[in-house]
C-alpha positions as CSV (number, residue, x, y, z in Angstrom):
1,X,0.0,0.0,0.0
2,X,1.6,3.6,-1.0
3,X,0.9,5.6,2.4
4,X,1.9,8.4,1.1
5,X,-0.8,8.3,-1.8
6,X,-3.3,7.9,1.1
7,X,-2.1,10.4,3.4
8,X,-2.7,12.7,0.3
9,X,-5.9,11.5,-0.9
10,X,-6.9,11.6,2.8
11,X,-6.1,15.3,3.2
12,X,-7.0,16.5,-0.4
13,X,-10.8,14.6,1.0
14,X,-11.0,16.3,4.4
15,X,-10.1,19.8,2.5
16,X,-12.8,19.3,0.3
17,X,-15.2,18.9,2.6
18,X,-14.3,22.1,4.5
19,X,-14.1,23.5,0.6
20,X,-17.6,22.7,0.3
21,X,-19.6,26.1,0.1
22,X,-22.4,25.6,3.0
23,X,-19.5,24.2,5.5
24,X,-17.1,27.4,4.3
25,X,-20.3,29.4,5.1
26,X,-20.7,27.7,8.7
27,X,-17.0,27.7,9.5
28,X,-16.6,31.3,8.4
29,X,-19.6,32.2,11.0
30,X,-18.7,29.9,13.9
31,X,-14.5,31.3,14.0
32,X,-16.2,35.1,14.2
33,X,-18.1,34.8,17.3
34,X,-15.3,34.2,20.0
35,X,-14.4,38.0,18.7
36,X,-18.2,39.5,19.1
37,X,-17.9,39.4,22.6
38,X,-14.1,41.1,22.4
39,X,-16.0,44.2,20.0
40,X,-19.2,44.1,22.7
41,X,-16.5,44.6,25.8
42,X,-14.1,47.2,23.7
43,X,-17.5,49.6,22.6
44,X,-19.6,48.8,25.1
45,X,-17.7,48.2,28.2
46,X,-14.4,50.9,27.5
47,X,-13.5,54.0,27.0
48,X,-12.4,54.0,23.5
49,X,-11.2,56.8,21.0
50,X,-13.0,57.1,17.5
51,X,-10.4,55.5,15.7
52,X,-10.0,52.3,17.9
53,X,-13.7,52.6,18.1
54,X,-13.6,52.5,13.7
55,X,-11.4,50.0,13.6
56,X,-13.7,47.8,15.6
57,X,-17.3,48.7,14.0
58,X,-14.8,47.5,10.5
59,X,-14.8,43.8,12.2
60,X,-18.1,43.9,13.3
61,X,-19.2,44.7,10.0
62,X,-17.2,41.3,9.0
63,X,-19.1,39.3,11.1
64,X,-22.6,40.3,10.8
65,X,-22.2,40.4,7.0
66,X,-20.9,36.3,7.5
67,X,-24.5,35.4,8.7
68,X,-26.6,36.0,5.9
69,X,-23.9,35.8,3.2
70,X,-24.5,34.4,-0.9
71,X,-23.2,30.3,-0.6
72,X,-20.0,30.1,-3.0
73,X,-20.3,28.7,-6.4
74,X,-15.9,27.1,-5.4
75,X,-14.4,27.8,-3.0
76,X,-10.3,27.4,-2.7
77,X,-9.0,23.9,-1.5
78,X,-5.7,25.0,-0.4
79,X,-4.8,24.5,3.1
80,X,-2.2,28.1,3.3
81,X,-5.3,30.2,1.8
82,X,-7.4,28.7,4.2
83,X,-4.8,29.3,7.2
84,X,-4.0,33.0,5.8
85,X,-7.5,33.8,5.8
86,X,-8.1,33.0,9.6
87,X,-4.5,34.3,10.8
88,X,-5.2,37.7,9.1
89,X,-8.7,38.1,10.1
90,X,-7.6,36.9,14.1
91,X,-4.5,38.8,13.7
92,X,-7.1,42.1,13.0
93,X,-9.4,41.1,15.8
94,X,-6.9,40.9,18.7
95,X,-5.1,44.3,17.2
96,X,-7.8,45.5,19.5
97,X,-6.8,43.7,22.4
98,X,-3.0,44.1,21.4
99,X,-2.5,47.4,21.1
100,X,-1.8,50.2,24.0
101,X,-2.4,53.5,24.6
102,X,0.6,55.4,22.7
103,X,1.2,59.1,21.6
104,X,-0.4,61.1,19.6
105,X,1.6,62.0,16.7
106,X,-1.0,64.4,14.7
107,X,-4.0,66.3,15.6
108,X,-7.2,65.0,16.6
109,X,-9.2,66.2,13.9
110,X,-6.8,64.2,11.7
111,X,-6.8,60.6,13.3
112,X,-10.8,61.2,13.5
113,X,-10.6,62.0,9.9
114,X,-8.9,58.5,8.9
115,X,-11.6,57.0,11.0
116,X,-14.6,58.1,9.6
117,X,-13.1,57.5,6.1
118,X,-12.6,54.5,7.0
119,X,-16.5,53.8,8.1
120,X,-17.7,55.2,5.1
121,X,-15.5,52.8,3.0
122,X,-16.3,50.0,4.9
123,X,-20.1,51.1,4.6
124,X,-20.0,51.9,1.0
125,X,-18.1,48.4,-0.1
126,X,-20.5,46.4,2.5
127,X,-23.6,47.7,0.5
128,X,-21.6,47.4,-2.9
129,X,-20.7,43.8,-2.0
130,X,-24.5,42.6,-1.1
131,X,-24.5,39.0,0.3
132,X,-20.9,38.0,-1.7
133,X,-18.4,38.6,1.2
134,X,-15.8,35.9,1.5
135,X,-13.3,34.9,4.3
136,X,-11.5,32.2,2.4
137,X,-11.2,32.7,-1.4
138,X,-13.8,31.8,-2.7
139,X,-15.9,32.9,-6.0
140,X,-19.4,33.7,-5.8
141,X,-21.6,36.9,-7.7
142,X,-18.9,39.0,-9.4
143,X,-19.6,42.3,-8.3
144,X,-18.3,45.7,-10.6
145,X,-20.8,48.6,-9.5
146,X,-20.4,50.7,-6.1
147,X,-16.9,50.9,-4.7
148,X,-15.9,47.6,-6.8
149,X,-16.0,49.9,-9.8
150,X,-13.2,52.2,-8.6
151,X,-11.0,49.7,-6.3
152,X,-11.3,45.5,-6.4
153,X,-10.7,45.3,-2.6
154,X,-12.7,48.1,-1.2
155,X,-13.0,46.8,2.4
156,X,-9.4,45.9,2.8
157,X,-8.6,50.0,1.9
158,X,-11.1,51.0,4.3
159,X,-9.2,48.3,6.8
160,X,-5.8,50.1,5.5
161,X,-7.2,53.2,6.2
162,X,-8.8,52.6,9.8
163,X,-5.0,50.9,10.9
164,X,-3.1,54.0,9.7
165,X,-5.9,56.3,12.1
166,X,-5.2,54.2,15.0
167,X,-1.5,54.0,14.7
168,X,-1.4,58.0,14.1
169,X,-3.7,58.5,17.4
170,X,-2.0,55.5,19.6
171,X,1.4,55.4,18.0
172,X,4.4,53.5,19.3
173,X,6.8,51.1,18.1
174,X,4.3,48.4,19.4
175,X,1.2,49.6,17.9
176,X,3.3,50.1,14.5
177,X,4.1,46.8,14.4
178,X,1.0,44.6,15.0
179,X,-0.5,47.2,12.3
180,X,1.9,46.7,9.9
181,X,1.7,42.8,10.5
182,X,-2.2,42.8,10.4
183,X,-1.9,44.8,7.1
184,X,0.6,42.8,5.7
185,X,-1.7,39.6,6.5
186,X,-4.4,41.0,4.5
187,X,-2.2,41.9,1.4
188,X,-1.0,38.9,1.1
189,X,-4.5,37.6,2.0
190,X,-5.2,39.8,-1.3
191,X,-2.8,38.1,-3.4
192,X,-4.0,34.6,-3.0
193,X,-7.9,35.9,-3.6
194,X,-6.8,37.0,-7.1
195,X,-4.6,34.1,-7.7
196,X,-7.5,32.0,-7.1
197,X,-10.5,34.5,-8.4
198,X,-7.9,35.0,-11.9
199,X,-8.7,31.2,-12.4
200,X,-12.5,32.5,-13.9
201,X,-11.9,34.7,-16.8
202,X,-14.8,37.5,-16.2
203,X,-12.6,37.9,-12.6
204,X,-9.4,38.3,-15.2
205,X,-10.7,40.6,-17.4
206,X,-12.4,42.8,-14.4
207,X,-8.8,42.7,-12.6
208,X,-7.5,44.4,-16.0
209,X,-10.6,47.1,-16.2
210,X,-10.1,47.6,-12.6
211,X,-6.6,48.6,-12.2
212,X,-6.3,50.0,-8.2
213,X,-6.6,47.3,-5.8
214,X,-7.1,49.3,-2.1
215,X,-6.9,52.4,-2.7
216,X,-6.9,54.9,-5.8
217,X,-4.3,56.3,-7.7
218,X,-1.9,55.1,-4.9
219,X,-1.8,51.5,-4.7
C-alpha cells in the first residue's frame, strides 16, 4: 500500500469537505463569534477613542455580514489560503486587544478623519458587496458597481485606512508593528484571492478594467 498516496488523498478529501460552500459558510460564522464578545466589551464596556472605536465597528461589520452571506459557487482547497485567511482576520481582531495607549503624533481632527473615512469605505463596499463577502477565497456573484467599480478590494482599503488612524492617534513602536503585520496579512491575503479568483476569466478581465486594488491612484 503507497501511504503516502493515502495520506494525500486523505487530506485532499478532508479539504474538500471544509471546501464545500455551506460548511465554508458555517466555518466562516462559527471562527467570528469568539471576537463578538471582544468588539461588545471594547465599545460597550471601554472607553475607547474614534479611531479604535472604527477600527472595531470595520470587524463587526465582518461578522454580521458572515451570517446571511450568498453560498459560494468554489471555494479554494488549499490548506495556506485557508490558514492566511483566519491568521489575518484573528490577527485584526486581537489588534484591539493588542494594542496600548501610545502618543499622539498628529491632531485630533486628523486621526478622527482617517476614522470616519474608514467607516464610510467599509459602509459603501458592505452595501456594494450585497450578500458576496468571503473569508477564504472563494468565487461567488462577481460584483463591478459601487466601490468595486473604482478599487477591487474596497474593504481591505477602508481596513488600511482605519489601521493607519489608530497607529497615528496610539502610535508606538508596538502599535506600529501589529499594524503593519495585520496589514501585511491582508495583502498577502489579497494576493491569494486573485490568484484564485484570476482562475475564472470574467474575474481576469475585471482585474485588467479595474486597475487599483485598495486604494486609488496610490496602490
Amino acid at each position: 500500500m503507497n501511504i503516502v498516496g493515502v495520506a494525500v488523498g486523505g487530506s485532499s478529501r478532508v479539504w474538500s469537505i471544509f471546501a464545500h460552500p455551506r460548511m465554508d459558510r458555517v466555518t466562516a460564522t462559527v471562527a467570528s463569534l469568539p471576537f463578538a464578545y471582544m468588539i461588545y466589551h471594547r465599545l460597550v464596556l471601554e472607553s475607547f477613542d474614534l479611531p479604535r472605536v472604527a477600527l472595531a465597528i470595520n470587524y463587526a461589520l465582518l461578522i454580521a455580514t458572515m451570517v446571511v452571506r450568498r453560498p459560494a459557487v468554489r471555494v479554494t482547497p488549499k490548506p495556506l489560503y485557508w490558514a492566511t485567511a483566519f491568521l489575518a482576520t484573528y490577527w485584526g481582531f486581537m489588534t484591539l486587544g493588542l494594542i496600548e495607549r501610545g502618543v499622539a503624533l498628529v491632531p485630533t481632527e486628523v486621526s478622527h478623519g482617517f476614522a470616519i473615512a474608514s467607516l464610510a469605505i467599509a459602509v459603501f463596499a458592505r452595501l456594494s458587496l450585497g450578500r458576496n463577502i468571503g473569508f477564504v477565497p472563494a468565487q461567488r456573484e462577481l460584483v463591478t458597481s459601487g466601490a468595486y467599480a473604482v478599487v477591487r478590494h474596497p474593504i481591505y482599503g477602508g481596513l488600511f485606512i482605519s489601521l493607519t488612524g489608530v497607529v497615528l492617534r496610539a502610535y508606538s513602536v508596538r502599535n506600529l508593528l501589529i499594524v503593519l503585520i495585520g496589514a501585511g496579512l491582508f495583502a498577502v491575503k489579497t494576493f491569494m484571492e486573485e490568484d484564485f479568483l484570476s482562475e475564472d476569466s470574467t474575474y481576469a478581465r475585471y482585474m485588467k478594467s479595474v486597475r487599483w486594488r485598495w486604494v486609488p491612484f496610490i496602490a
